[in-house]
C-alpha positions in Angstrom: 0.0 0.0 0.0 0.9 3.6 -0.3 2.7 5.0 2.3 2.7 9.0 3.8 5.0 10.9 5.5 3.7 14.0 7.4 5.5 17.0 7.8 4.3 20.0 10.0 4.7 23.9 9.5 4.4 26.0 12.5 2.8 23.3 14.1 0.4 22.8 11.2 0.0 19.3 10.1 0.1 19.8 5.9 -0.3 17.6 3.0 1.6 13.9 3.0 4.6 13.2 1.3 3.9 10.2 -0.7 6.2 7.3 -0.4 6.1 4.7 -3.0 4.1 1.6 -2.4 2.2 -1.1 -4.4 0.1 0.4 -6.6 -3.9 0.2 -6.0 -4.3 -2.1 -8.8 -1.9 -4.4 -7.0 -3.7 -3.8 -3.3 -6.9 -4.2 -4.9 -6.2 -7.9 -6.5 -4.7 -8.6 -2.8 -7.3 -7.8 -0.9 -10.5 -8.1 -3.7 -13.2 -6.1 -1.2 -13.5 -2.5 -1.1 -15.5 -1.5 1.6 -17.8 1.8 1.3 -18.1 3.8 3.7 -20.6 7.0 4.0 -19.4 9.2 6.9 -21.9 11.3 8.9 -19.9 12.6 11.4 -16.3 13.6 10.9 -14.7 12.2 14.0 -16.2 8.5 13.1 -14.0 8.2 10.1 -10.3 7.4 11.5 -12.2 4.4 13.6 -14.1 3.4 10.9 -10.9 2.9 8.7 -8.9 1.2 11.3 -11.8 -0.7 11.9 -11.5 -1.7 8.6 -7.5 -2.0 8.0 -7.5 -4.3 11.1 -10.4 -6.4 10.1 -7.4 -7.1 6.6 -9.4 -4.4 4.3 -7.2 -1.4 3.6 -8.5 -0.2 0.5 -11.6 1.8 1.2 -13.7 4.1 -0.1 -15.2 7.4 1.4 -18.0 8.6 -0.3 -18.8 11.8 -1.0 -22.7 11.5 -0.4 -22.4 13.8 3.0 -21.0 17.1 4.0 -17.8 15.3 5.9 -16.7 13.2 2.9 -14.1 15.2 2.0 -12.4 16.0 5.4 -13.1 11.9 6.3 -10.8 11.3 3.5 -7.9 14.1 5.1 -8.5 13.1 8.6 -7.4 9.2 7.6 -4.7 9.3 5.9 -1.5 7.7 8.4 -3.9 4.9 9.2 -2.3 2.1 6.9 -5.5 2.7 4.3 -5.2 2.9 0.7 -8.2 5.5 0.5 -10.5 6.3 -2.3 -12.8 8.9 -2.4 -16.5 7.2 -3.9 -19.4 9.4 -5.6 -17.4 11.5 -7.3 -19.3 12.9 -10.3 -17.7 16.2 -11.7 -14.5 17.5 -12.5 -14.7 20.2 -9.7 -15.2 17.4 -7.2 -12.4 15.2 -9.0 -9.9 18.6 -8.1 -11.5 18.4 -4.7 -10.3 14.8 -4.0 -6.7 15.4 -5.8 -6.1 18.0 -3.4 -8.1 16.3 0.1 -5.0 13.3 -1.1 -7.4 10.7 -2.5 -5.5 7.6 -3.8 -8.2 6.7 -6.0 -11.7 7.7 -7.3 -14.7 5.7 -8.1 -17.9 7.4 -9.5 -21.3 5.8 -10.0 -20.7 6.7 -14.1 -18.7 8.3 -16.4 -17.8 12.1 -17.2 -15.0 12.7 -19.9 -13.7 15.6 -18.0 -14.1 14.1 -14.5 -12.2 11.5 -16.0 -9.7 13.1 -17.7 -8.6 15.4 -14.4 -8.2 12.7 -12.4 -5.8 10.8 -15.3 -3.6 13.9 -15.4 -3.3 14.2 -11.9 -2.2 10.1 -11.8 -5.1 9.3 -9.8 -6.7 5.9 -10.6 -10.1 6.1 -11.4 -13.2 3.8 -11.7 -16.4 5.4 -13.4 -19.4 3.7 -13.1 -20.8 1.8 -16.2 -24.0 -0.1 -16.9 -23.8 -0.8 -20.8 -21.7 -1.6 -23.7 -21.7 1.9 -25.0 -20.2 3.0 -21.4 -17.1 0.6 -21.8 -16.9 1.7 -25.0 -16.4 5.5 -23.7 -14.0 4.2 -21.0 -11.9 2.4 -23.3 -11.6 5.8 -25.5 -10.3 7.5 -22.6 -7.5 5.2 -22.3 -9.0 3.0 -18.9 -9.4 -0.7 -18.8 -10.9 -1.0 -15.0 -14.2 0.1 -14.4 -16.7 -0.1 -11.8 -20.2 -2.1 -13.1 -23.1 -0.2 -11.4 -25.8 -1.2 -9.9 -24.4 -4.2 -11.0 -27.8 -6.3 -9.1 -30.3 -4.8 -11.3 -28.3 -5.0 -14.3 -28.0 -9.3 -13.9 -25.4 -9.8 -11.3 -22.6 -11.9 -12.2 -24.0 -12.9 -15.6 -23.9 -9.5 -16.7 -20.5 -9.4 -16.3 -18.9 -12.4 -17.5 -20.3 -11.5 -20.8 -19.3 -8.3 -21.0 -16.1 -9.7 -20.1 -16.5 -12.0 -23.1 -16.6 -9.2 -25.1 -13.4 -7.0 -23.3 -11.6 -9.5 -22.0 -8.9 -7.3 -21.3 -11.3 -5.3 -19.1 -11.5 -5.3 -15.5 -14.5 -4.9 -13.8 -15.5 -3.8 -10.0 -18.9 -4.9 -9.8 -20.8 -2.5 -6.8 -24.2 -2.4 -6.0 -26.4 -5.0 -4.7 -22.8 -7.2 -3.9 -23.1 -9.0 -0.2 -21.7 -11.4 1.8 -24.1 -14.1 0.2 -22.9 -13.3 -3.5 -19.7 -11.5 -2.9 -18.1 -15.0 -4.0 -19.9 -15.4 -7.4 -18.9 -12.1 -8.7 -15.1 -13.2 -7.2 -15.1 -16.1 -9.5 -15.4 -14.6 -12.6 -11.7 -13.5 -14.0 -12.3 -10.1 -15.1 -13.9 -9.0 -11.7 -10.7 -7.4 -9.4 -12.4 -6.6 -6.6 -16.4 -6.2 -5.2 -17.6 -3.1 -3.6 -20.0 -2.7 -0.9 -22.1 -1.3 1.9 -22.8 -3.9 4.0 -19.1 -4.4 5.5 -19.7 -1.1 7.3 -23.4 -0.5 7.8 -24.9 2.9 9.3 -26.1 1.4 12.5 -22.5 0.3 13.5 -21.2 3.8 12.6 -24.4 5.3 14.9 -23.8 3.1 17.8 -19.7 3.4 17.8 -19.8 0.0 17.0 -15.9 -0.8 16.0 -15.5 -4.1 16.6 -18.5 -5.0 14.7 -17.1 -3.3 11.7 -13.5 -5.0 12.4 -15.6 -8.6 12.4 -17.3 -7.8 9.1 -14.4 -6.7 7.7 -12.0 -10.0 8.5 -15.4 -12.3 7.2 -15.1 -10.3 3.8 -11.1 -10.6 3.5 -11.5 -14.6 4.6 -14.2 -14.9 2.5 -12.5 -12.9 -0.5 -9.1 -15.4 -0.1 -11.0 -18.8 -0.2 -10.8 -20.4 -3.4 -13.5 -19.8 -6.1 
């Protein structure tokens, strides 16, 4: 995983420096969950990641569906978390994540210049696609890993093994309508790097401070995620 050093002026904590790690692509075929998280309240988010990061799922996403998405994504960084900032649907927002130190964006579809901002910056990204024609757009702007959303309406893991018969040097991170019970059939088909989802860190565990409970959900995913498909 990526790596941050933190420097302080005049007592001032200020942006990491970044120190080389694996790359995301490499932490995400590791670790094949991605947690997402929506944080309410600001001071839940650095016990929600370590929750997470000592359950064995460091790659997360914070969405940026609330007011404190943003500053949840600042306040964890030094956690051991490869953190990606979810929801993210314009170009303004995909500046707003560059500079809050995001180490990779996901977004529910697909924007050209949301896109292309976050490809000259060197951030990874994952837009959101739901057809053919989508991929198609993806593959224009020079990606090959996309998110597949709301991948349970659109025919779970059928859906994407034969899109992945089509692209076949796509790869896919189905989200939406992935749990526990199915997390494993989307696993086993090639093209899928990694499931996202909800239900690792759900809103009444957040509410109730609930950090163990998130730290058992987490390590069920990750065993889950390593057993053989």
């Amino acid at each position: 995983m990526t790596y941050y050093l933190f420097t302080s002026v005049m007592g001032r904590i200020v942006m990491p420096t970044v120190i080389p790690g694996p790359s995301v692509a490499e932490e995400l075929d590791r670790t094949r969950v991605v947690p997402i998280v929506t944080i309410e309240h600001l001071a839940d988010a650095p016990p929600v990641v370590t929750a997470l990061v000592s359950g064995g799922l460091p790659v997360i996403e914070i969405t940026l569906r609330t007011a404190a998405g943003l500053e949840a994504i600042r306040s964890s960084h030094g956690l051991g978390a490869v953190l990606g900032a979810g929801t993210v649907t314009t170009a303004d927002e995909a500046r707003q994540v560059i500079d809050a130190g995001a180490q990779f964006a996901v977004s529910p579809g697909i924007a050209t210049d949301m896109v292309s901002t976050l490809v000259a910056a060197g951030v990874p990204v994952f837009p959101g696609v739901a057809t053919p024609s989508e991929i198609m757009i993806a593959r224009s702007l020079g990606l090959r890993s996309v998110k597949v959303f709301p991948v349970g309406m659109l025919g779970g893991p059928a859906f994407v093994r034969t899109l992945s018969s089509v692209w076949p040097d796509m790869r896919f991170m189905p989200t939406g309508g992935v749990t526990e019970a199915t997390m494993r059939d989307y696993l086993a088909v090639p093209s899928v790097t990694a499931v996202g989802g909800s239900w690792i860190v759900p809103a009444g565990l957040i509410a109730e401070r609930n950090w163990s409970g998130i730290t058992q959900l987490a390590q069920r995913a990750a065993d889950l995620a390593q057993e053989p498909t």
